[in-house]
Each structure stands twice: as C-alpha cells, then as structure tokens.
C-alpha positions as CSV (number, residue, x, y, z in Angstrom):
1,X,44.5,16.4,31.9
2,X,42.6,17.5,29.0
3,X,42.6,13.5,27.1
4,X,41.6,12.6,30.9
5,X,38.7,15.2,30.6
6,X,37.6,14.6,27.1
7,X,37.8,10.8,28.1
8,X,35.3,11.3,31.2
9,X,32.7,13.7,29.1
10,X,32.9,11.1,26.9
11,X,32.0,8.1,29.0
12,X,29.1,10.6,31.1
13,X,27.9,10.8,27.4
14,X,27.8,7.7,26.3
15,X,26.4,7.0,29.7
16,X,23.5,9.6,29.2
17,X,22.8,8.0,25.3
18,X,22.3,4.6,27.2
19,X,20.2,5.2,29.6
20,X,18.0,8.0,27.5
21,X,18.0,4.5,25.1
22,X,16.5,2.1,28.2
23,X,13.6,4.7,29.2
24,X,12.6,4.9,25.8
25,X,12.9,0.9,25.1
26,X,11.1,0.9,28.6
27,X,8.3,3.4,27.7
28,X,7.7,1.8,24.4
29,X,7.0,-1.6,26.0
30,X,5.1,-0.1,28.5
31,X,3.1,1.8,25.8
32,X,1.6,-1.5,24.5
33,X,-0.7,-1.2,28.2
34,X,-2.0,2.2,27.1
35,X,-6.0,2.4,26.1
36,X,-7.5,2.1,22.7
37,X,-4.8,-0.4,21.3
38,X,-6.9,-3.7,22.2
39,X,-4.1,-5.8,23.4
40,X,-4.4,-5.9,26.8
41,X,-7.6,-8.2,26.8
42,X,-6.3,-10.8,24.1
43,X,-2.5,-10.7,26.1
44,X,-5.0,-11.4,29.0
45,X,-7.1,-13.9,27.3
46,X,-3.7,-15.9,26.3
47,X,-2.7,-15.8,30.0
48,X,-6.1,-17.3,31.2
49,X,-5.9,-19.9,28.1
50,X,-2.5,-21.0,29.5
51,X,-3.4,-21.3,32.7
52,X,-6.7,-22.9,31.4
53,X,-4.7,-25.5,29.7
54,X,-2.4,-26.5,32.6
55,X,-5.2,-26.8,35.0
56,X,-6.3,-29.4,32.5
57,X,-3.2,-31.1,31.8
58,X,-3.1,-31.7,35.9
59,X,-6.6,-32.5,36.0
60,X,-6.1,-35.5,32.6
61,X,-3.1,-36.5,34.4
62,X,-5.0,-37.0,37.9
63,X,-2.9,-33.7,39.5
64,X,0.6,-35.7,39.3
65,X,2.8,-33.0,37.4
66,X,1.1,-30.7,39.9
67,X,2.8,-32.5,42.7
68,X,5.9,-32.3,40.9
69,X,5.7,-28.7,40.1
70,X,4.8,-28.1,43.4
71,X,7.7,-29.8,44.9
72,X,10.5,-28.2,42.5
73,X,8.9,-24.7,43.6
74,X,8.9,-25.4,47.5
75,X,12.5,-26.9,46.9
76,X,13.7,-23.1,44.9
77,X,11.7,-21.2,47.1
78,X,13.6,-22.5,50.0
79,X,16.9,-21.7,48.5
80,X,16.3,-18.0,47.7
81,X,15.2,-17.6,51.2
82,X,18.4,-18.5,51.8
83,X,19.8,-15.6,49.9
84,X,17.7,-12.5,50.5
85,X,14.5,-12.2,53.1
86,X,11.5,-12.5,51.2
87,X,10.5,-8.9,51.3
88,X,13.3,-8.2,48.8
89,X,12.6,-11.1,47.1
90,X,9.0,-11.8,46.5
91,X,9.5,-7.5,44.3
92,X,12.0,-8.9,42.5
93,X,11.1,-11.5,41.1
94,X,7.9,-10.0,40.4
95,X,10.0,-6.8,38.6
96,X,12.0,-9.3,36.4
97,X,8.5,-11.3,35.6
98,X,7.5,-7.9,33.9
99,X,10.5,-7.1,32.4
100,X,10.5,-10.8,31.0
101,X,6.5,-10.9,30.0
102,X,7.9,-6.6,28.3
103,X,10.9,-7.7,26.6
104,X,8.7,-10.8,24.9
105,X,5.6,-9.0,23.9
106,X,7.9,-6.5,22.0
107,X,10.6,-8.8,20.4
108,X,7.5,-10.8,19.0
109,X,5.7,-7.5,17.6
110,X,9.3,-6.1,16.3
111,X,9.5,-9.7,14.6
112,X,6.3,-9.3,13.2
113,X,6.7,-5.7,12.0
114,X,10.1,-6.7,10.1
115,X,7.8,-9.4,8.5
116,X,5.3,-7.4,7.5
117,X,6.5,-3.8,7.0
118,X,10.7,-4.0,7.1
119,X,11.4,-1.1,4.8
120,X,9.5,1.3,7.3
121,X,10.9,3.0,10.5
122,X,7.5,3.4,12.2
123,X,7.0,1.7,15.5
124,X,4.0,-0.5,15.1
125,X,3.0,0.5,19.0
126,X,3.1,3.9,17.3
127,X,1.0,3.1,13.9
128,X,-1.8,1.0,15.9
129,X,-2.2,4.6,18.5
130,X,-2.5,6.2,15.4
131,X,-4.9,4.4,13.8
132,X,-7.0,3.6,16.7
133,X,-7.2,7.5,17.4
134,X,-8.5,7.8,13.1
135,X,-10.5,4.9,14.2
136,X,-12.7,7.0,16.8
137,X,-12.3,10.2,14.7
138,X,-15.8,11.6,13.3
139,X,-17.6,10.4,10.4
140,X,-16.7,13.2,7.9
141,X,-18.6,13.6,4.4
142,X,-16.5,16.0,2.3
143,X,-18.5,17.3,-1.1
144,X,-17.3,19.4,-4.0
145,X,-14.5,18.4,-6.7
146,X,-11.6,19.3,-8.6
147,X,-8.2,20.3,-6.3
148,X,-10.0,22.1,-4.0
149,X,-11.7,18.9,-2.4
150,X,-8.4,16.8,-2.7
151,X,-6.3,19.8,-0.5
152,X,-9.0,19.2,2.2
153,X,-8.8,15.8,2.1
154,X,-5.0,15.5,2.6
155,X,-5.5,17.8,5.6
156,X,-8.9,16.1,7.1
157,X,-7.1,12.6,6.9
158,X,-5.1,13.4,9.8
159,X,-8.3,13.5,12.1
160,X,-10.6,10.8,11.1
161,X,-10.7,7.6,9.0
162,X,-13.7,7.7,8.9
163,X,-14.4,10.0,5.5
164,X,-16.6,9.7,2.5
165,X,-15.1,12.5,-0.4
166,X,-18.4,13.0,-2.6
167,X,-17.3,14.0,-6.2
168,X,-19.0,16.2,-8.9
169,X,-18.5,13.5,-12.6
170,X,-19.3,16.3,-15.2
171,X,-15.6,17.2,-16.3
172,X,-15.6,17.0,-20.0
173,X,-12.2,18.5,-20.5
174,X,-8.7,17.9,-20.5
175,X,-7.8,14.0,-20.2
176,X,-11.2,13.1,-18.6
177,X,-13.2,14.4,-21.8
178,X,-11.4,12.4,-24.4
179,X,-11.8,9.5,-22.2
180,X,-15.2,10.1,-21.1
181,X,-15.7,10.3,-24.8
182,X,-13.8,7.6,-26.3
183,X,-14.7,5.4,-24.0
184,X,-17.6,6.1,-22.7
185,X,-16.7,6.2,-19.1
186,X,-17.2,8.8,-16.6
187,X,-14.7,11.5,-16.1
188,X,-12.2,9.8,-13.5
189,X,-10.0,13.1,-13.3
190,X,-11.1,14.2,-9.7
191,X,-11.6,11.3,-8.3
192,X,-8.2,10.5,-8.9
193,X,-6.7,13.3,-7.0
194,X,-9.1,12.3,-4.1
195,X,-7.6,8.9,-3.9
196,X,-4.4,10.0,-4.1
197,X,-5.2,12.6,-1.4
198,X,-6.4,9.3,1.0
199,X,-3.8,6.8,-0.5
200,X,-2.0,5.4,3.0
201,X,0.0,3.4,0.4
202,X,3.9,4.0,-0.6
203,X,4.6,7.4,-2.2
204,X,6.0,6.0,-5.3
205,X,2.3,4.3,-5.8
206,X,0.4,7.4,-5.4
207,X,3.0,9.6,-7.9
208,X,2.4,6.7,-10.3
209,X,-1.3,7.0,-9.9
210,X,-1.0,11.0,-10.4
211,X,2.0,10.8,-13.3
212,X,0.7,12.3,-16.9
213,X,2.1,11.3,-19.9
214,X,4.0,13.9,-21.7
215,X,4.8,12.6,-24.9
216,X,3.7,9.0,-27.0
217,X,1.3,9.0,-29.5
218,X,-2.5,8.9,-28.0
219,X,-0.6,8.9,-24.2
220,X,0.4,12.5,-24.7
221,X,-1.9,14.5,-21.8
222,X,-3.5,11.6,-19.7
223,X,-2.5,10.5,-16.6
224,X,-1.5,6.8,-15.5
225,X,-4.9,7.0,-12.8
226,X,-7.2,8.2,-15.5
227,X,-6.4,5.5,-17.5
228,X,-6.6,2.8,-14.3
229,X,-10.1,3.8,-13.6
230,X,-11.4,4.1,-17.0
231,X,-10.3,0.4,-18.1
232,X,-11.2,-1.0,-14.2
233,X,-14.7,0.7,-15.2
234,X,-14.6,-1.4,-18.1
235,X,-13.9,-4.9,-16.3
236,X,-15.9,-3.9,-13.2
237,X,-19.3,-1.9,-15.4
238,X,-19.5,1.0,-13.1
239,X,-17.0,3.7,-12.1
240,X,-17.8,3.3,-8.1
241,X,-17.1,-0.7,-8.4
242,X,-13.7,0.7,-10.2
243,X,-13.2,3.0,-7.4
244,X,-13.8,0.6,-4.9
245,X,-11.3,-1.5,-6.1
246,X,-8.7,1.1,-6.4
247,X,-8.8,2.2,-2.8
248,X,-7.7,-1.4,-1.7
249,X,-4.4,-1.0,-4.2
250,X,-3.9,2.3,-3.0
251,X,-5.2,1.7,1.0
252,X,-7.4,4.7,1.0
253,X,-8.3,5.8,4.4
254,X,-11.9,6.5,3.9
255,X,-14.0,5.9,0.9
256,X,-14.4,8.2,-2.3
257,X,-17.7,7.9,-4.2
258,X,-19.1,9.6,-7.7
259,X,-21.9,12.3,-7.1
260,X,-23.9,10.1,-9.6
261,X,-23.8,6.9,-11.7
262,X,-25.5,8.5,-14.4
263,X,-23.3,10.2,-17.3
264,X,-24.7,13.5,-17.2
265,X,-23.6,16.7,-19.1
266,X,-23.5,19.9,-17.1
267,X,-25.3,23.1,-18.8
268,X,-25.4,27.1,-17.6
269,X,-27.6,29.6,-18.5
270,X,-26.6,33.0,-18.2
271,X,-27.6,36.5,-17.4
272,X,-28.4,37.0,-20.8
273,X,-30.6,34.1,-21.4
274,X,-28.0,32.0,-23.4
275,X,-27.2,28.9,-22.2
276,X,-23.9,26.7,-22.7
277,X,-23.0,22.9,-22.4
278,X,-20.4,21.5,-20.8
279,X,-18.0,21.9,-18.2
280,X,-15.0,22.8,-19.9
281,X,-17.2,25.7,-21.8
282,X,-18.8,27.0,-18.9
283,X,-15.4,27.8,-17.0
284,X,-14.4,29.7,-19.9
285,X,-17.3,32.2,-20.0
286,X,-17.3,35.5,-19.6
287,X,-20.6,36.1,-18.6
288,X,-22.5,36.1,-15.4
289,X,-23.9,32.7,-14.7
290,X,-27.9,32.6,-13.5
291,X,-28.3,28.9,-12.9
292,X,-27.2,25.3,-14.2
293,X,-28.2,22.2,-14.6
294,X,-27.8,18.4,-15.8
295,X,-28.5,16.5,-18.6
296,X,-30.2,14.0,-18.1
297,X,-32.1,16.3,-15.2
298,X,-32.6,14.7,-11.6
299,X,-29.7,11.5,-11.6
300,X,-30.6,9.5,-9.1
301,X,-27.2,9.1,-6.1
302,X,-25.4,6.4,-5.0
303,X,-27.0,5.0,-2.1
304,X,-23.8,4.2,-0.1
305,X,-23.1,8.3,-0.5
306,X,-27.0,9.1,0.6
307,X,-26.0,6.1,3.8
308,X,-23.0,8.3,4.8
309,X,-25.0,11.4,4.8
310,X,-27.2,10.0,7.0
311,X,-24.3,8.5,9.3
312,X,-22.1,11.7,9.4
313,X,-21.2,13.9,12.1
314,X,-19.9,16.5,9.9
315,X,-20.3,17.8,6.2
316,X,-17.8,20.2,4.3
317,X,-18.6,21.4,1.1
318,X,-15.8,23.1,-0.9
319,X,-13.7,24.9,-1.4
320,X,-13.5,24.7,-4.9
321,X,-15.3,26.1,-8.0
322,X,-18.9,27.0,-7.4
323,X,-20.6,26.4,-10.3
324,X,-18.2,23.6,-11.8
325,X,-16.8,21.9,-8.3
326,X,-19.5,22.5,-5.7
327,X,-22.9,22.9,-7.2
328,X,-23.2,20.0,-9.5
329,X,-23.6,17.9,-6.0
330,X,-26.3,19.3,-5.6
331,X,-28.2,18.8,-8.6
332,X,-28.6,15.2,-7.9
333,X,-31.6,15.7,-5.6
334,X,-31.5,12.5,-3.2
335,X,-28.1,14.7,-2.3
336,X,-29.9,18.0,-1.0
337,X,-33.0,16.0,0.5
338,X,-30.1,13.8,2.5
339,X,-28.3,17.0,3.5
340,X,-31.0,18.5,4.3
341,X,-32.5,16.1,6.5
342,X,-29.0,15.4,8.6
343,X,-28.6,17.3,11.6
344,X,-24.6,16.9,11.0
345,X,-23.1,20.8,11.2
346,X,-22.3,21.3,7.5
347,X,-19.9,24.0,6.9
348,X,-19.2,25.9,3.8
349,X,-15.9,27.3,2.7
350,X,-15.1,29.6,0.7
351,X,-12.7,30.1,-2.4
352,X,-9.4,32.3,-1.9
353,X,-10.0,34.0,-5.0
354,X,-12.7,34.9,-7.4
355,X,-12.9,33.4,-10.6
356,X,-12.9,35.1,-13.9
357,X,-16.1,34.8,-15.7
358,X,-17.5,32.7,-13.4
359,X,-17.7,34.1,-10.3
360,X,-16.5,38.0,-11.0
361,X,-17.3,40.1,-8.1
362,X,-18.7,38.1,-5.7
363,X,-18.1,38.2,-2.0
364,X,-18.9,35.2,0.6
365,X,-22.2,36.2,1.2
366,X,-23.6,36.6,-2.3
367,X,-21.6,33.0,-2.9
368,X,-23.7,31.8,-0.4
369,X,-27.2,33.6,-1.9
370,X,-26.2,31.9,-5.4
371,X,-26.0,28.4,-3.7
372,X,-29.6,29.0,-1.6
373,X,-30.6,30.6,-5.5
374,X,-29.7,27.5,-6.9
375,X,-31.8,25.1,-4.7
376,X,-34.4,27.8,-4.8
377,X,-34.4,26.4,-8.6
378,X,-35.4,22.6,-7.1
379,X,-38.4,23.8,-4.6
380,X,-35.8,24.2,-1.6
381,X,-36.2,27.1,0.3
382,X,-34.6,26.0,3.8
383,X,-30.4,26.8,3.9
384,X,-28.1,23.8,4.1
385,X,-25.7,25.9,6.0
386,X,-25.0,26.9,9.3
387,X,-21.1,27.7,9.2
388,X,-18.4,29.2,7.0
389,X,-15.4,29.2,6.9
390,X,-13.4,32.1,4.9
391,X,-10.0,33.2,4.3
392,X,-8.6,36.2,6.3
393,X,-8.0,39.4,4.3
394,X,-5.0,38.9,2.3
395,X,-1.4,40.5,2.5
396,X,-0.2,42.5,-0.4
397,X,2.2,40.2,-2.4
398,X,3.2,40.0,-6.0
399,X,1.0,36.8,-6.5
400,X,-2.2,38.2,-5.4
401,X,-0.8,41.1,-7.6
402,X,-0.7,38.6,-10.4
403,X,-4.1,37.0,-9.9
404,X,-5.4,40.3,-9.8
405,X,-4.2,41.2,-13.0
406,X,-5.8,38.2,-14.7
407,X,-9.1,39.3,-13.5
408,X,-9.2,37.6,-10.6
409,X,-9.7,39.3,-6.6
410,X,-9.8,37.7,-3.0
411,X,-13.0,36.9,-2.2
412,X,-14.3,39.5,0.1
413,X,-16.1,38.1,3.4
414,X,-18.5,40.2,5.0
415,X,-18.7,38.7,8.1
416,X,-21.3,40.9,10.4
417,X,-23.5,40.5,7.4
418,X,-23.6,36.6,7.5
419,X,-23.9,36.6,11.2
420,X,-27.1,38.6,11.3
421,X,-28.5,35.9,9.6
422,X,-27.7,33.1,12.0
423,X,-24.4,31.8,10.2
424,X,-21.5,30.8,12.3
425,X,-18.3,32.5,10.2
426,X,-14.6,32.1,11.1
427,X,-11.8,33.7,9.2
428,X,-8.1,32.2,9.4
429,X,-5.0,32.0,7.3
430,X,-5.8,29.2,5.3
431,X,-3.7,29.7,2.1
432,X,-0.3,27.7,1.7
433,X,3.3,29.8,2.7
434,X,5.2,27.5,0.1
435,X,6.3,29.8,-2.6
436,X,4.1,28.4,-5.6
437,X,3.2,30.1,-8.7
438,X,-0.7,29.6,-8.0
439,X,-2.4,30.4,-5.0
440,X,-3.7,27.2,-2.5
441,X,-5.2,26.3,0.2
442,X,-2.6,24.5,3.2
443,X,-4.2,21.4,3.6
444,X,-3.2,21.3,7.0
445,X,-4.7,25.1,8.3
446,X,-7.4,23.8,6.2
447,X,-8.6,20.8,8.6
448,X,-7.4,22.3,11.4
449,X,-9.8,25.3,10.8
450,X,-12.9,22.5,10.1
451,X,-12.0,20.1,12.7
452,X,-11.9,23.7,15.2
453,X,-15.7,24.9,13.7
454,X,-16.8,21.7,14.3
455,X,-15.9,21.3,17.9
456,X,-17.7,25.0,18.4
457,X,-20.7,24.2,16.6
458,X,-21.1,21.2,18.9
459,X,-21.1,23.4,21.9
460,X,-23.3,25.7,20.7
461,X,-25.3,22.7,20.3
C-alpha cells in the first residue's frame, strides 16, 4: 500500500512539474505580445509582406495557383466538416494556428539567443523587458568622484540607461599621480570605477578592468584600467575619446565623461591663509579648508557633459568627498551656469561620516553653506539645490566606534533647519549591512532613496 502511495504522489508530482512547465512555456510565448518590446509590428509587418507577396505571385501568374489553392482548401474543408460541426472546428483550428505561429516565434528567438549569448541563462523575452523598461528610464546626470559616485552608479543603473556620471580629474595620488605624471595623461582612477560601476559586460571583464598589480617592477600599485585608459589616451589624444572607446569593450549602460579636458591641479586655502596644491595633500590636512580652486582657473567642459545637463530630468551630486569629490565639478564654470540653468530637480546627498581634516565637524547644513560659499567665490549667489538626501542617525556599533576614534563622526542632519529654508530633506538607511571593515553606502538603498525624491519632487511640481 505504501510503494502504491509513494508511486501515485509520485506521478500527481511529476504531473504538477509538467504542467507548472507548459504555463510557464505558454506565458513566456505569450510574453513576446506584451508592450514596449517592439515585436508585434515587425511580426505584423512580416505577415502583411507574406501575404503581400502571394497576392503577387497569383496576380504574375494570372490568379492560377489561386484556383488551385482554392480548390485543395474547399476539398479539406469539406472533409473536416465531416468530422466535427464547424463550431468546434473553425476554434480549433484557430487555437493550434496560435500555438503553431507561438511555438515558431520562440524556437527562432531561443535559436538566436544560443547563437548569440549561449553561456547565459537569461530569457531574451526577459533581457529585451528589461532593457526596454532602462530604455524609458529618466535621463540621470550623476556628478562627484571617487567611490562615492561609483556606489550610486551601481545602484542608479537599475532604473535608467539613460545616465551621464560627470567625474572630478584632479587626483594626483596613488596610481593616477604617477601616471598622470609620467605620462602626462589625466588621472583615470575614478573614471575607472565608474565604468566598472556601468559595465553590462561579463564579470571577469570588469574584475580585470579593476585588478591592481601587487608586485612586478614598475606594475607594483596600478591597476590593469588605469593603465588601459592612459595608453588608449595616448592612441586616441584625449581621455574622453579613451573613455568612449572603453565603454563599447565594457558595454556601459550610460556614458561617463571627465569634468574637464584641461589637466588642471586642484589647490586649497585654509583658515589660516596658507594654501596647499594638490589633491593628495589637501585630503591629508589638518586644517579647516576656506575655499579651492584650479590651476589653470576656469577649464572650459566637455560639451557633450554641458548637452546632458541640459537634456536631464534629474541631477545627483555626491556623495562623496566635498572638497576633493564633489566641488572640483563645480569649478569648471560652463558646469554651474548649466546646472544652474536646468530646471531638472538636483539633489544633494550627504556623506555618512565626516572627514578628518577636511570636513571636521560639519553637519548637512553647514556642508551645504560651504558648497553655496564656494560658488559665492564665482559670482553665484542663487542655490543649485532643492533636495537632500541624508543618512538616518546611526546605530551604535563597534565600526562607527572605530571611525570615531580616528577622528571621524556621522554627519549630523538638521533637518527642520534645512526645511525652513525651502529644501526638500529625506533621511533613510542608506549605509550597507555587509559586515565590511569601512563604512558604505548600499548602492541599492542608495537609488532607491534618489529614484523615490525624484518622483516627490515631481509632484510637488
């Protein structure tokens, strides 16, 4: 009895497995119908070429094989009617037309998929919904540097493919300096991590793009993109025709572009009067910064990032490090007047922590007063931003507990403050759960929290 009953839930399983495996063969086929995909009009512009082509077959042929056809169908139809009446037939046959037309259509794209992509699982139903949802997703300008900018970008890529990441180019340290200054070449370091943030490309690609050399003599300390950009800069004679041509390799989903293609040297003067060149040295100062600036002063901007300015329905800048990530941007004034001039909701958000030397003490709001301080600087006196977005107020933990003994505190947000003067502010939990050893933004919570501020500012609009 109990074979007989394992023997039955077997079959009723087996049974269940099937048919779960015909709806989903059946919904997939059907999914090929759904909106957005563009295959319904060229499927129906093949069937009115066909029938296009037989009407002139018959017509060349002075309507003879029409007779014929004509003749064989009144001699079939006659035959069925035989069978079953012909309001159980005439369905039928129109069911098992579909199925036929179904089964077709997605045997051809399966074929096509295995001879384009075979290694990968995805449906291509699935991967053209996909990208025909990116397709109609907002124009998005992200603006800042360093790992801040990449995190959002890995987050924001999941809404839109329509983005334009604007870089800062004055890193003078770490593999970018001795590049930049053996070379000659702009500092390729964050632009790197923003491709590899957009790369739609294999996994093995990007972590090839991203892998730093850790021994050789000369190799010891750069990284395999760094070097890719700086001798395509060479062939190509600027960095954004380098970039340009890295995104194909890579299939970036959006387009990243330099600040500037000027080589310009970033400089700080602070509190004290004393002023200090270079990126590298002013991230290592201990001293309150007043203002910065470029060397050569006012580089003129790529005109493809001033077009997307102008063409985007949102702008992000940060988060990352204000007077080494973020600001720099805007010391390229064709930047600010573009920004300035959009009507785009622009959104600032803020760091997770303060950073020692460079930003000791300072809350959300008084970042904000050093960015409107800044452009004060240039002749600007009109605010670029009308929304922030901030990191909740922390949990205790023993890593906030280690940042805060290295000087460094969770930037405070005082939110009444900023919304008596007109900002719109939204705190969430926007720092990652994976147990690292440095605190990060999630880039998901990240473009969730963006994509979310700009849906409300639009209302409000």
């Amino acid at each position: 009895m109990k074979k007989k009953k394992k023997g039955v839930q077997r079959k009723l399983s087996y049974f269940k497995k099937s048919n779960l495996g015909l709806i989903n063969r059946v919904v997939r086929i059907l999914s090929w119908l759904l909106p957005g995909l563009v295959i319904k009009r060229w499927m129906i512009t093949s069937a009115i070429g066909l029938l296009t082509s037989l009407l002139g077959i018959a017509i060349w042929t002075n309507l003879r094989p029409l007779y014929w056809l004509l003749a064989v169908f009144f001699w079939i139809m006659n035959g069925l009617k035989s069978i079953l009446p012909i309001y159980i037939l005439g369905p039928l046959i129109f069911i098992f037309g579909l199925i036929l037309i179904g089964i077709g259509q997605n045997r051809s794209i399966n074929s096509i998929q295995k001879a384009l992509v075979p290694e990968k699982d995805t449906f291509l139903v699935d991967a053209l919904r996909v990208k025909s949802k990116l397709n109609r997703g907002p124009n998005i300008v992200a603006i800042g540097g360093g790992t801040g900018l990449s995190t959002l970008l890995k987050g924001l890529k999941n809404y839109s493919s329509n983005i334009t990441a604007i870089v800062t180019v004055s890193d003078d340290g770490g593999s970018s300096g001795v590049l930049r200054k053996q070379l000659g070449v702009q500092p390729p370091g964050d632009i790197r991590n923003c491709l590899a943030a957009l790369s739609n490309e294999e996994p093995i690609l990007t972590r090839l793009f991203q892998y730093r050399f850790s021994g050789g003599s000369g190799l010891e300390g750069h990284s395999f993109g760094n070097l890719f950009l700086s001798a395509l800069t060479t062939i190509t004679g600027s960095l954004e025709k380098a970039v340009q041509a890295s995104s194909k390799v890579l299939a970036v989903q959006g387009q990243v572009l330099p600040a500037t293609n000027i080589d310009v040297m970033l400089w700080a003067e602070l509190e004290d009067g004393q002023k200090i060149y270079g990126e590298s040295n002013i991230s290592q100062s201990k001293k309150l910064i007043s203002r910065i600036g470029y060397l050569p002063e006012n580089p003129s901007a790529l005109p493809s990032a001033l077009e997307s300015i102008k063409e985007a329905d949102l702008i992000v800048l940060g988060p990352g490090s204000l007077y080494t990530s973020l600001l720099p941007n805007l010391l390229v004034p064709e930047i600010v007047d573009a920004l300035l001039t959009s009507n785009a909701p622009k959104i600032y958000i803020s760091n997770l922590m303060t950073q020692p030397g460079e930003t000791d003490g300072l809350d959300v709001y008084q970042h904000i007063k050093a960015i409107e301080k800044q452009l004060l600087n240039f002749g600007v006196k009109t605010r670029i931003f009308n929304a922030i977005l901030s990191q909740v107020k922390f949990e205790k933990s023993p890593l906030v507990d280690y940042y805060q003994s290295r000087g460094a505190v969770p930037v405070v947000c005082n939110k009444e403050k900023l919304i008596s003067e007109g900002y719109y502010v939204l705190q969430a939990p926007l720092y990652s759960r994976k147990i690292t050893p440095t605190l990060r933004h999630d880039s998901r919570r990240l473009a969730r929290a963006v994509m979310f501020i700009n849906k409300k500012l639009k209302k409000l609009n």
